[in-house]
C-alpha positions in Angstrom: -43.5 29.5 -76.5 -42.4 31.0 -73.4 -39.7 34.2 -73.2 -38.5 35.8 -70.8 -36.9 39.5 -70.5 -35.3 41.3 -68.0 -36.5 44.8 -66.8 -34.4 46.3 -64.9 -34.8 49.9 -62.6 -32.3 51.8 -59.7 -31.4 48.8 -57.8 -33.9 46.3 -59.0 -34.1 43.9 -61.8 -37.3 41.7 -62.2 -37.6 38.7 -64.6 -40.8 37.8 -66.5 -42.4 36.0 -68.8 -44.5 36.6 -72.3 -47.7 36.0 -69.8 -46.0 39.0 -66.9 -45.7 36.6 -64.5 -42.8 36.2 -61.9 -40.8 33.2 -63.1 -39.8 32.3 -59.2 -40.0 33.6 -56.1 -36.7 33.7 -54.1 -37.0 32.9 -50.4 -35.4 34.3 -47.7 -34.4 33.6 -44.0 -32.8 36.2 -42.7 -30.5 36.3 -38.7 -30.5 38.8 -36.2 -33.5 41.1 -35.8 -32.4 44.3 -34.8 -32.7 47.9 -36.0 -30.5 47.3 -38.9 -32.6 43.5 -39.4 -36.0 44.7 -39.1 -35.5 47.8 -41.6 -34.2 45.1 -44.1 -37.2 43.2 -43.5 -39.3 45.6 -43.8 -37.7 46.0 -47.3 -38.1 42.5 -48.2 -42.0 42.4 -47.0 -42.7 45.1 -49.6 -41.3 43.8 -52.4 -43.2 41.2 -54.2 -40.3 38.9 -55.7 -39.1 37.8 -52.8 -40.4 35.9 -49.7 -39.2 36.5 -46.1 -40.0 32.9 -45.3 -38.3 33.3 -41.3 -36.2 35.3 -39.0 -33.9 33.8 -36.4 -32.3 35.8 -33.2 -31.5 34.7 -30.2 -33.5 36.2 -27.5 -36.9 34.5 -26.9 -38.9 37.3 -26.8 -41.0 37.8 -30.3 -41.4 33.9 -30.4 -43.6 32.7 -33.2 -44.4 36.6 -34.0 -45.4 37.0 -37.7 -42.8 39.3 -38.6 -45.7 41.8 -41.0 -47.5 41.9 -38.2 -44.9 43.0 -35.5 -43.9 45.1 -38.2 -46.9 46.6 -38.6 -46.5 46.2 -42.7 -49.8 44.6 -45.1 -47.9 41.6 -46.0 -49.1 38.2 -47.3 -46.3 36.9 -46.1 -46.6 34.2 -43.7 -42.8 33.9 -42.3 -42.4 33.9 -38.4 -39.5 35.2 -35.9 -38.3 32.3 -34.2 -35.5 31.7 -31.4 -32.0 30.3 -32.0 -32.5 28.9 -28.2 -35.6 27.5 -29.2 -35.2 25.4 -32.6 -32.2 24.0 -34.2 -31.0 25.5 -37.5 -31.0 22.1 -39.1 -34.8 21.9 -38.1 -36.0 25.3 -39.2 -34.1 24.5 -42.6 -36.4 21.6 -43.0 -39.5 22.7 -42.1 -38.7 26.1 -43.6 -36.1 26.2 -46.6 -35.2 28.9 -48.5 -32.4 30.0 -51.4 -30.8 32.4 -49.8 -29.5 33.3 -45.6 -29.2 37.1 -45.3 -26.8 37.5 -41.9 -27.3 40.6 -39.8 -26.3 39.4 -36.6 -22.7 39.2 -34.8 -19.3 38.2 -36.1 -20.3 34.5 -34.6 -23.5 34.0 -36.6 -21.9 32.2 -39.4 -21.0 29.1 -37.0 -24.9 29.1 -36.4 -26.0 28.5 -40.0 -22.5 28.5 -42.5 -22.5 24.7 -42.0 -26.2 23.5 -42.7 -26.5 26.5 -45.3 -23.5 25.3 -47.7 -24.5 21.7 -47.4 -28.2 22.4 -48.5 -26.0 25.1 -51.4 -28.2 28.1 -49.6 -26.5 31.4 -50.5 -25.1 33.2 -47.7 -25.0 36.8 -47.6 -23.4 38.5 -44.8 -23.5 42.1 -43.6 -21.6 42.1 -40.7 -19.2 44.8 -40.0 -16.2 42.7 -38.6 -14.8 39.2 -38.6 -11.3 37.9 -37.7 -9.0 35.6 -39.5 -10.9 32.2 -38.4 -14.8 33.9 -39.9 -12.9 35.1 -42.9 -11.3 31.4 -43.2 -14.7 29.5 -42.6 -16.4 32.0 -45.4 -13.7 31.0 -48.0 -14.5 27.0 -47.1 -18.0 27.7 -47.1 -17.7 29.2 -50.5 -16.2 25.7 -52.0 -19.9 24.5 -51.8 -22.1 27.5 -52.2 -22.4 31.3 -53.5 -20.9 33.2 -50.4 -21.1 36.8 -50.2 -19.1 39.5 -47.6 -19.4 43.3 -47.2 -19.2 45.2 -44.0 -21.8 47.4 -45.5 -23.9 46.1 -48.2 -25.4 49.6 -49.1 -25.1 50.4 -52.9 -24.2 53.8 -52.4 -20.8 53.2 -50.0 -19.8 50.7 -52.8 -19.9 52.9 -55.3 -18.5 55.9 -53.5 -15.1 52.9 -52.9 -15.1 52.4 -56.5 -15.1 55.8 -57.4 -12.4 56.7 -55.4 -10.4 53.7 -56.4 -10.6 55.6 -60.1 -9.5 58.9 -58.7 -6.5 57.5 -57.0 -5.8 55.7 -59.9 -5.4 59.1 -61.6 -3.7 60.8 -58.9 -1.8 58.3 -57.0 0.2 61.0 -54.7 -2.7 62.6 -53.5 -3.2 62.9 -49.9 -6.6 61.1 -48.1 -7.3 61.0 -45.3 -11.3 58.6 -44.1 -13.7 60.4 -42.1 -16.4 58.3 -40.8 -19.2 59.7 -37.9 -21.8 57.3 -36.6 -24.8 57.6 -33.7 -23.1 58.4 -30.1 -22.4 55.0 -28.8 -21.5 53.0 -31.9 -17.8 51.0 -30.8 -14.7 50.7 -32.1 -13.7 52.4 -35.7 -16.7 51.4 -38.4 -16.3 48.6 -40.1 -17.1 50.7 -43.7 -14.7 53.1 -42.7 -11.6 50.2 -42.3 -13.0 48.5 -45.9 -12.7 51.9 -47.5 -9.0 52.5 -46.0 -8.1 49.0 -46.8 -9.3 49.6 -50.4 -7.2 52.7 -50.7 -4.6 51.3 -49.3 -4.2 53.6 -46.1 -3.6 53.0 -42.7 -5.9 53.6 -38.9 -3.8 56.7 -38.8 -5.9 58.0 -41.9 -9.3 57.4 -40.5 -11.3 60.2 -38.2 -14.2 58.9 -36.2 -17.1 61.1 -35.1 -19.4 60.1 -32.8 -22.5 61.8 -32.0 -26.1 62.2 -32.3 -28.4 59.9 -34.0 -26.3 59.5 -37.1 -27.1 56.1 -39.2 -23.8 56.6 -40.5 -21.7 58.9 -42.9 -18.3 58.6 -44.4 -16.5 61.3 -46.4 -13.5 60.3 -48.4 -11.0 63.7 -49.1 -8.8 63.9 -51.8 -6.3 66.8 -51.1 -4.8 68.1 -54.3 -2.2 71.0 -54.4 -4.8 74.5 -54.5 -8.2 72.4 -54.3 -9.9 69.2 -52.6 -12.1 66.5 -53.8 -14.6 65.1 -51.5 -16.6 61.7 -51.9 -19.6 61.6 -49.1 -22.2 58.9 -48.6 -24.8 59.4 -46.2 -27.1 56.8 -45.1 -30.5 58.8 -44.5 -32.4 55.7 -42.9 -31.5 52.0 -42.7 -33.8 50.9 -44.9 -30.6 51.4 -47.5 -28.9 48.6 -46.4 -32.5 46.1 -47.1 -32.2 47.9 -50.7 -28.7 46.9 -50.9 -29.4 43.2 -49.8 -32.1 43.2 -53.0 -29.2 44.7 -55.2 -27.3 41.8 -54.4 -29.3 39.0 -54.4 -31.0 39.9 -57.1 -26.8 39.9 -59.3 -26.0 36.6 -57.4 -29.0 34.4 -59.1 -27.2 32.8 -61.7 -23.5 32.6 -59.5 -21.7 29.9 -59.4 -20.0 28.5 -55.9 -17.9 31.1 -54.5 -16.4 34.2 -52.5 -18.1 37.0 -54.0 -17.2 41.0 -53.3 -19.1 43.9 -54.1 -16.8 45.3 -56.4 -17.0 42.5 -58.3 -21.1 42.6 -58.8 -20.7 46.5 -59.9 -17.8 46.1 -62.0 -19.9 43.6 -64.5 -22.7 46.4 -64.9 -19.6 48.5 -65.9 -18.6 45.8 -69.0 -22.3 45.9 -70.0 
């Protein structure tokens, strides 16, 4: 008879059977392939449950490039970087199909591949920092057929620095707060992490401070000010290889979803009732 048990580390749960083998394999395509997309490849390509079976993005340039090799990371893996200019989504889904679309491109992306994805029930997972009112609708219709899945920063840590501060309000519920977010000199607008945290709390733009300078991946600080004494919540993204462990942590807790809108409050709030 064959079992199966569930072993599970920081961020990473693996399922095997009685004989230690991996009972599947999920594959992944993932869109857009820049700093942010190659670090999660990266992270993909060295871990041994999943497959990176493609990447799309729109510029022509690393056509037909295996992405290890570009990469320059010992991979079996076989997937290549194609061009959204060059093949239709509908055709790369055929000739390469997969379980699960991991989006780090633009707030248009999901008119790309949303369609084709939920008809063929592909999970979607999107990291993208902003979307208006017409992606947000398209995600919730997209979710009546498949397992959709939304954060403007997928990182584990961020998620669990909102959660936590959630509780604290929830204990003090006067307190003042006030969002400070710094990013790399150049980054526009307010960050999208920084808006989902103040949105969360239930404070305004007015509360949020942006820094911009240096080379900073990003950092957001949450302050608590009590009468006589402050509480600070900080999450630092070292290197943006965090947000290809954060896509793991959340594939890996939307296997067995049904069809829906999925948050990532929701996925850390089960581990919680455990």
């Amino acid at each position: 008879m064959t079992y199966y048990k569930i072993e599970k580390n920081i961020g990473k749960i693996m399922i095997k059977s009685n004989n230690n083998e991996i009972k599947k394999t999920m594959k992944i395509g993932l869109i857009g392939f820049g700093k942010t997309g190659k670090a999660v490849a990266s992270v993909i390509l060295q871990n041994k449950e999943y497959s990176l079976e493609w990447v799309l993005r729109k510029s022509i340039k690393l056509e037909n490039r295996n992405v290890s090799e570009f990469l320059g990371i010992q991979s079996d893996e076989t997937g290549l970087i194609y061009s959204s200019s060059k093949i239709e989504i509908n055709e790369l889904l055929d000739k390469h199909p997969v379980d699960v679309i991991i989006d780090f491109s633009s707030n248009t992306g999901i008119y790309l591949y949303g369609k084709p994805a939920s008809d063929r029930k592909i999970k979607i997972i999107s990291a993208i920092s902003h979307y208006g009112e017409n992606e947000k609708k398209l995600l919730k219709e997209l979710s009546t057929n498949t397992v959709v899945f939304w954060s403007p920063n997928i990182t584990l840590g961020v998620n669990y620095l909102i959660f936590a501060a959630k509780l604290l309000k929830k204990l003090a519920p006067n307190v003042d707060i006030e969002v400070i977010e710094q990013h790399y000199k150049g980054k526009d607008g307010v960050s999208g992490t920084a808006t989902k945290i103040a949105k969360a709390l239930d404070l305004g733009d007015s509360e949020i401070n942006s820094i911009r300078v240096g080379g900073i991946v990003g950092k957001h600080e949450i302050v608590f000010g009590f009468p006589h004494q402050t509480v600070r919540l900080i999450h630092e993204s070292i290197s943006r290889e965090a947000f290809g462990n954060g896509v793991l942590f959340v594939v890996e807790n939307l296997v067995n979803k049904s069809e829906g809108l999925y948050k990532f409050e929701e996925i850390l709030m089960q581990h919680f009732k455990e």
